[in-house]
FIZA-305293 format. One record per residue (C-alpha): residue number from 1; y, x, z. Coordinates in pm, whole numbers. Each point is the difference from the previous one (the first is absolute). Example, Ala and Ser with C-alpha at 12.3 -4.5 7.8 and 13.67 -1.06 7.14 Angstrom:
2
+-----+--------+--------+--------+
| seq |     c2 |     c1 |     c3 |
+-----+--------+--------+--------+
|   1 |   -450 |   1230 |    780 |
|   2 |    344 |    137 |    -66 |
+-----+--------+--------+--------+
This chain:
175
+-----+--------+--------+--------+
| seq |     c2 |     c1 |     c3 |
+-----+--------+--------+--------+
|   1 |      0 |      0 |      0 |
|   2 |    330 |    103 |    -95 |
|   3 |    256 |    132 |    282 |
|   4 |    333 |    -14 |     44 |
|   5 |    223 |    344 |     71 |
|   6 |    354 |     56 |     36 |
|   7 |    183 |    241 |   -216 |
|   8 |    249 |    211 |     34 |
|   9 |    242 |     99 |   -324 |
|  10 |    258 |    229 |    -62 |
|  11 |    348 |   -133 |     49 |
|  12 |    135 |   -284 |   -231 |
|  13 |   -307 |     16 |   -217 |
|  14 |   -164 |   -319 |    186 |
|  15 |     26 |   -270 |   -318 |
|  16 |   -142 |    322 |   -203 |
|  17 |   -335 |     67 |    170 |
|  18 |    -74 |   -376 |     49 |
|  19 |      6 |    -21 |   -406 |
|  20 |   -204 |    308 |    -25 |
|  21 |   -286 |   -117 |    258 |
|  22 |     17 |   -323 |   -135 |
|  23 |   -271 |    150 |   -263 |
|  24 |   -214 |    188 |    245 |
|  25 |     10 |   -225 |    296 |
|  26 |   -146 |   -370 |     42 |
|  27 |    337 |    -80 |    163 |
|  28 |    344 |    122 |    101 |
|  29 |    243 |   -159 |    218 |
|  30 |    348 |    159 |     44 |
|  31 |    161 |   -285 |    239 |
|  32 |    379 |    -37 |    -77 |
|  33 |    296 |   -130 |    250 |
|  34 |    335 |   -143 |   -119 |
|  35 |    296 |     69 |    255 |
|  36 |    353 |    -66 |    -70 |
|  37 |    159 |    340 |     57 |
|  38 |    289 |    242 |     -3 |
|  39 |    -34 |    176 |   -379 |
|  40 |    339 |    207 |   -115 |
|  41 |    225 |   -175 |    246 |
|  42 |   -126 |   -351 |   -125 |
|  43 |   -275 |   -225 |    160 |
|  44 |   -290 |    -91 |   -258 |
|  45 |   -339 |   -126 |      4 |
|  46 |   -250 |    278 |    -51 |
|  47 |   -376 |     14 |    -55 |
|  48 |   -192 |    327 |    111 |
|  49 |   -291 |     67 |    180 |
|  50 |    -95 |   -136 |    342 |
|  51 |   -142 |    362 |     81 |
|  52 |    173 |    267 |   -175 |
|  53 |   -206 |    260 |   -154 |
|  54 |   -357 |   -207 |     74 |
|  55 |   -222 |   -241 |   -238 |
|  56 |   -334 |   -145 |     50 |
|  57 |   -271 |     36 |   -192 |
|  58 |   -376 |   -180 |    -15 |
|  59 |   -286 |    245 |   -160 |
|  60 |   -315 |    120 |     62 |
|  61 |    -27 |    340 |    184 |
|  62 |   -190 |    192 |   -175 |
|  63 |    108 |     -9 |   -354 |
|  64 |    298 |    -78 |    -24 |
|  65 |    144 |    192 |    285 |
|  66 |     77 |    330 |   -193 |
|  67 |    179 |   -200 |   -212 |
|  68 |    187 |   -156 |    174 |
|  69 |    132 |    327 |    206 |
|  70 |     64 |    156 |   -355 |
|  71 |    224 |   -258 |   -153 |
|  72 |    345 |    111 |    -76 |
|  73 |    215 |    -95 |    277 |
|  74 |   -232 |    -44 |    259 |
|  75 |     81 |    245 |    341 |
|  76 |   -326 |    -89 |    203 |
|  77 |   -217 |   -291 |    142 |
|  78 |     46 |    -32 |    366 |
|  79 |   -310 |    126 |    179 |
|  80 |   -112 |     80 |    310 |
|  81 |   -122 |    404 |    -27 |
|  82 |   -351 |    -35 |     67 |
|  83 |   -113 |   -327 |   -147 |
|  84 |    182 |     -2 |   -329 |
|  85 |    213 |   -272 |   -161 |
|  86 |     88 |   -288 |    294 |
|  87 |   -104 |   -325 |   -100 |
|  88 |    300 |   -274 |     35 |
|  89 |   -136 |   -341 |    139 |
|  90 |      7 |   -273 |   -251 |
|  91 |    213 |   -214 |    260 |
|  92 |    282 |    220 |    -46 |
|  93 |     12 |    -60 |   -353 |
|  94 |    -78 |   -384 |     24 |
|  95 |    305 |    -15 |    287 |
|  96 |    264 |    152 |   -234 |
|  97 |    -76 |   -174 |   -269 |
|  98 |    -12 |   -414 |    213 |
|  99 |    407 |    218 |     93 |
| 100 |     72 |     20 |   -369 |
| 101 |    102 |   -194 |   -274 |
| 102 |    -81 |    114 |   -369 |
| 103 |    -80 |    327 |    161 |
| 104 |    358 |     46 |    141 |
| 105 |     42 |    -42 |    424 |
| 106 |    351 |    -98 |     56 |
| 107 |    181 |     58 |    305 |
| 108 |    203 |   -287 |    153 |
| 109 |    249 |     15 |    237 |
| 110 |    -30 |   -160 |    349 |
| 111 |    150 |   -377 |     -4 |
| 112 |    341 |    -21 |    224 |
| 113 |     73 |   -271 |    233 |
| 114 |    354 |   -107 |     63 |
| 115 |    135 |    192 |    260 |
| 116 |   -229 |    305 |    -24 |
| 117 |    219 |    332 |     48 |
| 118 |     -6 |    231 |   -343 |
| 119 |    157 |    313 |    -38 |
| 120 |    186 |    116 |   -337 |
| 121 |   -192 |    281 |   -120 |
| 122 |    182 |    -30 |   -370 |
| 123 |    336 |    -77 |   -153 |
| 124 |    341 |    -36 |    102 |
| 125 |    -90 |   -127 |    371 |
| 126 |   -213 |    284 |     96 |
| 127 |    -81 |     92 |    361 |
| 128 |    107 |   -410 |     97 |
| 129 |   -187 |   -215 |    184 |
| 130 |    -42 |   -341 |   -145 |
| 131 |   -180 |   -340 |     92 |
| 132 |   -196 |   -161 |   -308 |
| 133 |     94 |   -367 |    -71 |
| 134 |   -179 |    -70 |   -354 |
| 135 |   -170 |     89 |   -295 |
| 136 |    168 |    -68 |   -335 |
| 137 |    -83 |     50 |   -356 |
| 138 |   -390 |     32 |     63 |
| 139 |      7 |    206 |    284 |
| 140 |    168 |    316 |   -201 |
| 141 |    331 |    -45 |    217 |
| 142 |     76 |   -157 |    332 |
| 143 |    286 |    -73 |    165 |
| 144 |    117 |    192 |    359 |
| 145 |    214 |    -72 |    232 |
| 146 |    208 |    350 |     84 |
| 147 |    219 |     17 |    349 |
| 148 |    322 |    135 |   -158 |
| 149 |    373 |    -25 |    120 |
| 150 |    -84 |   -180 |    294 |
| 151 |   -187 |   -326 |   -184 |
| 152 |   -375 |     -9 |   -207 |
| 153 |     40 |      6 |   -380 |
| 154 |   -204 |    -93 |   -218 |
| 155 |    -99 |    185 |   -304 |
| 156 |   -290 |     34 |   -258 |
| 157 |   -186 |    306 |    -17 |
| 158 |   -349 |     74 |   -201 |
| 159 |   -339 |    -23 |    209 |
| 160 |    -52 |    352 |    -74 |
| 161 |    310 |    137 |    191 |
| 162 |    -64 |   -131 |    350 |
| 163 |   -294 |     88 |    251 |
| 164 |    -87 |   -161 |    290 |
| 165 |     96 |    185 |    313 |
| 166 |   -209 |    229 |    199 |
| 167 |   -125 |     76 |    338 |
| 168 |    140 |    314 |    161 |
| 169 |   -363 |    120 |    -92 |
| 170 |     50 |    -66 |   -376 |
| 171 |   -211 |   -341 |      6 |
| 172 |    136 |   -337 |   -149 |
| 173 |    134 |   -238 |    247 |
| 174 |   -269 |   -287 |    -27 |
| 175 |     83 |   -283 |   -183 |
+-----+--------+--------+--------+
């Protein structure tokens, strides 16, 4: 029966070796995550890989396991030194891909309650303390409420510049 093992490739070159073991492996699974992120000073959506630099692969050991190790763009496949390749359980696999959709796992933010204390990690009100009131335009900006000049404002800002507040020992404040 056919294994799976977890691969390790040389940097950026992920999408690559997936396409090249495609042909000498009964299955490879490179799972994805989409974030919205910070690219050249502008937020975007971006797809890369959930674990940089690793792939899985199903094959049988013993032939196609020098294969596999000499495919361009390949580094290693994580082992343990004295019994060889280690075999990844199935239920990993299964459990990332029940997290994904069309292969992709996206990350979603943590839902706000009115009243729940954010900090301004982005944008022109940076460093501020701010108390969420709601969710507009499908949840990609919310509005604040901002204690300045002596009286709360209230301003729009997108979801991506705010972050709830944290404990003095860096943990969220529980919703």
């Amino acid at each position: 029966m056919d294994d799976w093992f977890c691969v390790k490739t040389k940097r950026y070159k992920e999408q690559w070796v997936t396409q090249q073991l495609s042909g000498s492996c009964d299955e490879v699974y490179l799972p994805l995550l989409r974030q919205y992120r910070k690219v050249r000073r502008q937020f975007r959506w971006v797809v890369e890989p959930l674990f940089p630099c690793y792939l899985f692969a199903r094959f049988d050991r013993e032939p196609a396991l020098g294969k596999v190790r000499s495919t361009l763009g390949v580094a290693t496949i994580l082992s343990t030194s004295e019994d060889g390749p280690m075999v990844v359980d199935e239920g990993i696999i299964d459990a990332l891909r029940e997290r994904s959709v069309n292969g992709v796992i996206e990350v979603r933010s943590v839902p706000l309650r009115p009243g729940d204390e954010l900090e301004i990690i982005e944008g022109p009100f940076q460093g501020l303390t701010a108390l969420f009131e709601k969710n507009l335009k499908a949840g990609e900006r919310i509005v604040v409420l901002l204690d300045l000049l002596s009286s709360r404002v209230r301003v729009e800002v997108p979801r991506f510049c705010v972050q709830r507040m944290k404990t003095a020992y860096g943990q969220e404040l529980p919703a």
